[in-house]
C-alpha positions as CSV (number, residue, x, y, z in Angstrom):
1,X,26.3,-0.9,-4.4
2,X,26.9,-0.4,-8.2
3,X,30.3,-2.5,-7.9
4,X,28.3,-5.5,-6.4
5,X,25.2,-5.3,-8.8
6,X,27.7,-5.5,-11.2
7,X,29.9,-8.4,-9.7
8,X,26.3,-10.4,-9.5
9,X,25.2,-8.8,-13.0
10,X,21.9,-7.8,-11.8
11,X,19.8,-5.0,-13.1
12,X,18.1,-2.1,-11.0
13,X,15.1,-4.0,-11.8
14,X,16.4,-7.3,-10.4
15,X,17.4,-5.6,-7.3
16,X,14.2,-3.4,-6.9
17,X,12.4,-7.2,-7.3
18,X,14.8,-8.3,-4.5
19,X,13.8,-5.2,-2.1
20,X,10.4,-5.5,-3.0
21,X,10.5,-2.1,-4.2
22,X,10.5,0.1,-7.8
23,X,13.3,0.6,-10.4
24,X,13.0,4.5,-9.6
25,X,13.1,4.0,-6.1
26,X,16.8,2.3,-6.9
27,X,17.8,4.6,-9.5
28,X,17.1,7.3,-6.8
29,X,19.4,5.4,-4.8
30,X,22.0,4.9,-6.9
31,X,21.9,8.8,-7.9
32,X,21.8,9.6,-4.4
33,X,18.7,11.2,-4.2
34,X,17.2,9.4,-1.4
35,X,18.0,9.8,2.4
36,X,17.9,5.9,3.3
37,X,17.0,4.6,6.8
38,X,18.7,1.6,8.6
39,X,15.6,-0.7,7.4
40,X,16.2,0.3,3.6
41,X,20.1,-0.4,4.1
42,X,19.5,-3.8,5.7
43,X,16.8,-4.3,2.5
44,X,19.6,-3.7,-0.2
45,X,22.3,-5.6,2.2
46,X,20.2,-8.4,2.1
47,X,19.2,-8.5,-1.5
48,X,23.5,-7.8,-2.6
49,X,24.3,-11.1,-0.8
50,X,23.4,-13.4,-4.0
């Protein structure tokens, strides 16, 4: 996830704006901190495909 929010150069804000979500709720992500379900995968899927 890092890799490809790098390769678009988007910020955890960006992609929280994407999911329709907060920049804690990605940092939580991205720290592994969060148990994600099958709906939040396909949200950040989505959002990654630029």
């Amino acid at each position: 996830m890092l890799d490809k929010m790098e390769q678009m150069k988007i910020t955890q804000k960006q992609l929280a704006e994407r999911m329709n979500c907060s920049q804690q709720y990605i940092s939580k992500i991205l720290k592994g901190k969060e148990n994600l379900s099958l709906e939040t995968l396909t949200k950040i899927e989505n959002a990654l495909e630029g």
